[in-house]
C-alpha positions as CSV (number, residue, x, y, z in Angstrom):
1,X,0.0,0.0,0.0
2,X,1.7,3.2,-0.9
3,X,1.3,6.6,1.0
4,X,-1.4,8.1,-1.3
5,X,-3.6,5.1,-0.7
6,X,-4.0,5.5,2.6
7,X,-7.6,7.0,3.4
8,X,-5.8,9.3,6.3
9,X,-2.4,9.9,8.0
10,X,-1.6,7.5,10.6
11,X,-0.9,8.4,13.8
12,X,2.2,8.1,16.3
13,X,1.5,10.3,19.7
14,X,4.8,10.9,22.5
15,X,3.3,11.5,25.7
16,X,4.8,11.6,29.0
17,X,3.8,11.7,33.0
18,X,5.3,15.6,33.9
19,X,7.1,18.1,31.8
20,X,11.1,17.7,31.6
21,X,11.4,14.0,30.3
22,X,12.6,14.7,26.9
23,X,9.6,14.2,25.4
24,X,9.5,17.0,22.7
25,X,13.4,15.8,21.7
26,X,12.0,12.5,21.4
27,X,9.1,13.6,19.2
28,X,11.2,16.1,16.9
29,X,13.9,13.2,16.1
30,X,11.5,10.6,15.3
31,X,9.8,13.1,13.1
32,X,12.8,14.1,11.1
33,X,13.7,10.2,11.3
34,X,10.4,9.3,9.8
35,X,10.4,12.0,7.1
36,X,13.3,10.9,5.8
37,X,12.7,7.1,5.5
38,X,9.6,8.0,3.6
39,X,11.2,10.4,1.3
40,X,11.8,8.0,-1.3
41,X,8.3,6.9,-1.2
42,X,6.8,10.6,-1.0
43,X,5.7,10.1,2.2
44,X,4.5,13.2,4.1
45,X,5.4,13.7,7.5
46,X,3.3,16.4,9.8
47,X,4.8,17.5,13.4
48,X,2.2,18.8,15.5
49,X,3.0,20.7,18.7
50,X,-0.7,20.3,21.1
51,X,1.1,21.8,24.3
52,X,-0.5,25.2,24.3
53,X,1.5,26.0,27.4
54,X,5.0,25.5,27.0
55,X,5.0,24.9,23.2
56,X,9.1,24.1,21.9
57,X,8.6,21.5,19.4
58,X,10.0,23.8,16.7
59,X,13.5,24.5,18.6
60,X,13.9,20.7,18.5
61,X,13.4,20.8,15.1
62,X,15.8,23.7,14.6
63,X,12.8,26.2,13.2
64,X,12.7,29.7,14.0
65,X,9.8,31.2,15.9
66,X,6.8,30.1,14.1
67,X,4.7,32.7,12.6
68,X,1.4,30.6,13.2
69,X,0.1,28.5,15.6
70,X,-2.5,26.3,16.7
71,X,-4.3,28.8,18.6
72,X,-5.4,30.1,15.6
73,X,-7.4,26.8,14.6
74,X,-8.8,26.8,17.9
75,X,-9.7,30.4,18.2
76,X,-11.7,30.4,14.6
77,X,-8.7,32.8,12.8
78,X,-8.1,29.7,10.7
79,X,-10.1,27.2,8.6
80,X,-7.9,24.2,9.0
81,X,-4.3,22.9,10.6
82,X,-2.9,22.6,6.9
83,X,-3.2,26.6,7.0
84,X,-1.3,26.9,9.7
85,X,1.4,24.9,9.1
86,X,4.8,25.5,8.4
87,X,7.8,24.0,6.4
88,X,10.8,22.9,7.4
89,X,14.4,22.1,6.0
90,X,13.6,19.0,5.6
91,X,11.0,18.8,2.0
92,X,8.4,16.0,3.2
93,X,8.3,17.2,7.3
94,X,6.1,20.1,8.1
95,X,5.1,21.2,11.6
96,X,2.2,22.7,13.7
97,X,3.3,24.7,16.1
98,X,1.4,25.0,19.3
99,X,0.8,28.2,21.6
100,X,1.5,30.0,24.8
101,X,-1.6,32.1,24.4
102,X,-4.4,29.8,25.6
103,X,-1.7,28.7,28.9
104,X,-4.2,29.9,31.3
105,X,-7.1,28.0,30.4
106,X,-7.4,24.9,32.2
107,X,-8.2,22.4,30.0
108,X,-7.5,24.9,26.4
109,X,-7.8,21.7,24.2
110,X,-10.8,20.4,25.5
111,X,-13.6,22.9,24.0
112,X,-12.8,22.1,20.4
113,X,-11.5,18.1,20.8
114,X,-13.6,16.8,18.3
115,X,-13.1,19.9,15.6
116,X,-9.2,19.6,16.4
117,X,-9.6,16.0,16.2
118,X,-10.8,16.2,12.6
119,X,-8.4,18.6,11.7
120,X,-5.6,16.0,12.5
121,X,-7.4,13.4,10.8
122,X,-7.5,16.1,7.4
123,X,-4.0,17.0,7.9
124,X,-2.1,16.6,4.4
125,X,0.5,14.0,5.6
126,X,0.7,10.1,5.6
127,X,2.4,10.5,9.1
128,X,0.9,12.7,12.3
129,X,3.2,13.1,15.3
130,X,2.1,14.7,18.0
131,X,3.9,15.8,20.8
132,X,1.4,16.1,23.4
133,X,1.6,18.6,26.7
134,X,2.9,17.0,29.6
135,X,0.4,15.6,32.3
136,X,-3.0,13.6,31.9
137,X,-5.7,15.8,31.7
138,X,-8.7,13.6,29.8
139,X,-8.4,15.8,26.6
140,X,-4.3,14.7,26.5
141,X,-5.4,10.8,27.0
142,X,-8.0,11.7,24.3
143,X,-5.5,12.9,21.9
144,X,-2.8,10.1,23.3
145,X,-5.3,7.0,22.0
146,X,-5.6,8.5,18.3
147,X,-1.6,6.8,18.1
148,X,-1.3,3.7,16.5
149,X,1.9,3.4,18.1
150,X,2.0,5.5,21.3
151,X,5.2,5.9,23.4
152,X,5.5,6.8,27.0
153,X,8.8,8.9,27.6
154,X,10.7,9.1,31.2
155,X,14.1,9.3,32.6
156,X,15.5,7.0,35.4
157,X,14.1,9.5,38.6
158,X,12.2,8.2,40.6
159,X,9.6,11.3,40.3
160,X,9.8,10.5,36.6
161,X,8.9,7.0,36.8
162,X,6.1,8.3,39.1
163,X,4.5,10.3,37.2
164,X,4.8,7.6,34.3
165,X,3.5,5.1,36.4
166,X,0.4,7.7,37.1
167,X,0.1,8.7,33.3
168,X,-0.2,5.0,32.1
169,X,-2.7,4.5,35.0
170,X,-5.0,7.0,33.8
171,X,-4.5,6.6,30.4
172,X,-5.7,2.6,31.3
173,X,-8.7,4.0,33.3
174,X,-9.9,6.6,30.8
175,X,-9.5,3.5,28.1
176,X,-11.3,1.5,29.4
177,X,-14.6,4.0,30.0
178,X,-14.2,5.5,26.3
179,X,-14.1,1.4,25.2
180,X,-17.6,0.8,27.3
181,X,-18.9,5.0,26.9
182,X,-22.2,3.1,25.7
183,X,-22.5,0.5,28.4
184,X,-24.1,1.9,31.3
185,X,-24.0,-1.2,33.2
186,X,-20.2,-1.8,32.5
187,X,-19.7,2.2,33.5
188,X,-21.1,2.1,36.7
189,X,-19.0,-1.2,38.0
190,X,-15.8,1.0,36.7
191,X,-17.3,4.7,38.5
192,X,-18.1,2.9,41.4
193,X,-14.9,1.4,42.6
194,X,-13.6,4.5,42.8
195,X,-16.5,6.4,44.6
196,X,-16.4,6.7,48.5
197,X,-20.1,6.6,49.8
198,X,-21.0,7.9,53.0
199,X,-20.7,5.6,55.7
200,X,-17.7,4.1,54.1
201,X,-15.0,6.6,55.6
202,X,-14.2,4.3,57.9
203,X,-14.8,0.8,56.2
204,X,-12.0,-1.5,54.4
205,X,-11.6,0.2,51.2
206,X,-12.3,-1.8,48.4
207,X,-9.4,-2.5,45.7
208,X,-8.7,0.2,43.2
209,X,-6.1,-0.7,41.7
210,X,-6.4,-1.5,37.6
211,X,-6.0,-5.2,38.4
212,X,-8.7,-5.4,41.1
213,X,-10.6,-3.5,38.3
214,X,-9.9,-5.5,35.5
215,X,-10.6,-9.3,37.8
216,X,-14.3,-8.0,38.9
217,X,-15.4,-6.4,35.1
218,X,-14.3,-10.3,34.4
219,X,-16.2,-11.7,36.9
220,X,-19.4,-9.1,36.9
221,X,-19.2,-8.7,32.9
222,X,-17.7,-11.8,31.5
223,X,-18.8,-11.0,28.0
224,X,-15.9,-7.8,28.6
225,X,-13.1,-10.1,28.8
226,X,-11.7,-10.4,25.1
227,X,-12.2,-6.6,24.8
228,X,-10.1,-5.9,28.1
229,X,-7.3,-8.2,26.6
230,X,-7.4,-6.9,23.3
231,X,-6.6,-3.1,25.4
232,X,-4.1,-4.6,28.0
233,X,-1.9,-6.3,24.9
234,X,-2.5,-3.8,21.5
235,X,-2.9,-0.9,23.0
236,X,0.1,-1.2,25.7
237,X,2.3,1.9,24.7
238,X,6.0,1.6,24.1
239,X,8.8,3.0,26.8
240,X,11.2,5.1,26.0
241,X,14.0,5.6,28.8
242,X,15.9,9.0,28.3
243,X,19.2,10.7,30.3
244,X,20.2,7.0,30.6
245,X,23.8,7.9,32.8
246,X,24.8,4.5,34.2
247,X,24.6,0.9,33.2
248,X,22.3,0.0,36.0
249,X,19.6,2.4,34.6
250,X,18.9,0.8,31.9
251,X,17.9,-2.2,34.5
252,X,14.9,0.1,36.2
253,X,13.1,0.4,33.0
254,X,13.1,-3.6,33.1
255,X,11.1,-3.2,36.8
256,X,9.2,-0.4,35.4
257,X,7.9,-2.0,33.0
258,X,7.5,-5.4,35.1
259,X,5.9,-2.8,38.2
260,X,3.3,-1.7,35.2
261,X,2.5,-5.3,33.9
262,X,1.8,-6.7,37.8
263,X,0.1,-3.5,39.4
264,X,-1.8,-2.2,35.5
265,X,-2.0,-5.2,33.6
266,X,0.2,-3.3,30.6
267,X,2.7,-5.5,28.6
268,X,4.2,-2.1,27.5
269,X,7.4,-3.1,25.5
270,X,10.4,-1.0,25.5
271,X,11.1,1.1,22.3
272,X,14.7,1.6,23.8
273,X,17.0,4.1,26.0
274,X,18.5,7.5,25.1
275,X,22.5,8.1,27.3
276,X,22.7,11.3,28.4
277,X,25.3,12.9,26.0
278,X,26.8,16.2,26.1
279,X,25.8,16.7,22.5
280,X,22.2,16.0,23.3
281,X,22.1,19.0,25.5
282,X,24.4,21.3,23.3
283,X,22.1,20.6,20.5
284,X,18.9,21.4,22.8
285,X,20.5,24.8,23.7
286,X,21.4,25.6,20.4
287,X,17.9,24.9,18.7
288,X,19.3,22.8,16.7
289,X,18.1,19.5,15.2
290,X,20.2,16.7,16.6
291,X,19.4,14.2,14.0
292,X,20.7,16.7,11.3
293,X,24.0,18.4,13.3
294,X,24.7,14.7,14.3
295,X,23.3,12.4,11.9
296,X,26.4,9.8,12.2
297,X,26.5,9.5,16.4
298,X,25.1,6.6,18.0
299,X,22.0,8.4,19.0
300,X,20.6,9.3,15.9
301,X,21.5,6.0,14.6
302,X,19.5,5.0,17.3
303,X,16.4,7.0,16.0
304,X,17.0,6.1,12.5
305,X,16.7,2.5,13.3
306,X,13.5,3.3,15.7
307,X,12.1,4.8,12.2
308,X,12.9,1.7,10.6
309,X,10.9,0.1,12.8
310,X,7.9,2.0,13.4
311,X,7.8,2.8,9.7
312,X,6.2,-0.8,9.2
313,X,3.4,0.2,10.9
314,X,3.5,4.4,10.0
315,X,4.5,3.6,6.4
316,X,2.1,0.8,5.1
């Protein structure tokens, strides 16, 4: 199937628990990665910045201060995101920048989700990235399960694994009550695990975890199970570990990932680690595009061979 077949762009979303992880660096260089492995096959590739509070996915790609943003989709100044893209140096890769403007709303995405939703869906690429604003506000989880392939970013901090742990939690949670939004029945046995009734203050609390959850809609909704399996295996995200200093680092991503599996019910593979290189953070500094000032070091080789891989999936 060739790119121009395809009846809309496919989606890869980088999401992460808190700000700070690298997500935006991880984004950018798989963007640039992807472009050009499709090149060759005139495959369009489309970077889209949603954090529209702390919007940077341009200095990653090593573009100047955008001259439109998102805002402008959202605010009614402009028909469509394909108006307010931009180019870059690289032919097939364009990029939607996001905002600072809308920062004090509380929730800025969420009025126009399903307009902004179509607007990705009619963007003029094969390939959508989008580099999502850190946290897991419902409208970011919204936006996080248009990915076909959707990758969880976090370094080897404790507080970053934290936060992970929370964002794949709620990303589970919020899964599973968009899969069964027409099942009132099914809704109520998720809602009410996690509501405290009066008189219970005091009682033994019930288990809440995603586990407990999953074993009683098993048990209570039996004809649930295949679904539930189908979102705990395909639709697991992939890790990505970044700022990896020692050896041993690489190890906690192996007990993240088994910490996930025993207390979620995720098998979230990992996509791979990211050392913490000097050039990484000279090139973040500089605005420059890693994968272009260093396209022969180990890292971008690194993404290259991540694009190879995704690109099965991305690519069709």
């Amino acid at each position: 199937m060739t790119p121009a077949a395809r009846s809309g762009p496919a989606f890869l979303a980088v999401g992460g628990g808190k700000g700070g992880v690298g997500k935006s660096f991880v984004a950018a260089n798989l963007a640039l990665a992807l472009a050009r492995r499709g090149a060759a096959r005139g495959a369009r590739v489309a970077a889209v910045d949603l954090d529209l509070g702390g919007s940077n996915l341009n200095l990653f790609l090593g573009e100047p201060l955008p001259r439109r943003e998102v805002s402008e989709f959202l605010e009614g100044r402009a028909d469509s995101l394909n108006a307010v893209s931009q180019p870059t140096r690289i032919p097939n890769l364009r990029y939607v920048a996001g905002s600072f403007d809308t920062m004090t709303a509380v929730d800025p995405l969420r009025a126009r989700k399903l307009d902004l939703v179509a607007a990705l869906v009619g963007l003029d690429a094969d390939v959508v990235v989008l580099d999502l604003p850190a946290g897991s506000l419902p409208s970011t989880l919204d936006f996080f399960f248009l990915g076909e392939i959707k990758i969880v970013v976090t370094n080897p901090e404790s507080v970053a694994y934290h936060n992970a742990y929370g964002f794949l939690k709620n990303y589970l949670l919020r899964r599973l009550l968009t899969e069964f939004r027409d099942r009132t029945d099914i809704l109520a046995s998720i809602l009410d695990r996690y509501r405290v009734l009066p008189g219970e203050e005091e009682a033994e609390p019930p288990d809440r975890t995603i586990t407990g959850l999953v074993a009683a809609l098993r048990e209570e909704h039996p004809e649930t199970r295949a679904e539930v399996a189908g979102i705990l295996e395909y639709d697991a995200p992939l890790l990505v570990l970044n700022r990896v200093r020692r050896r041993r680092d690489r190890a906690t991503l192996e007990r993240f990932r088994a910490v996930v599996e025993q207390n979620l019910g995720l098998r979230c593979l990992a996509l791979g680690t990211i050392p913490d290189h000097r050039k990484v953070a000279d090139s973040v500094r500089d605005a420059r595009p890693f994968l272009l000032t260093h396209p022969r070091h180990a890292i971008a080789r690194q993404f290259e061979r991540w694009a190879e891989r995704l690109s099965f999936t991305l690519l069709r």
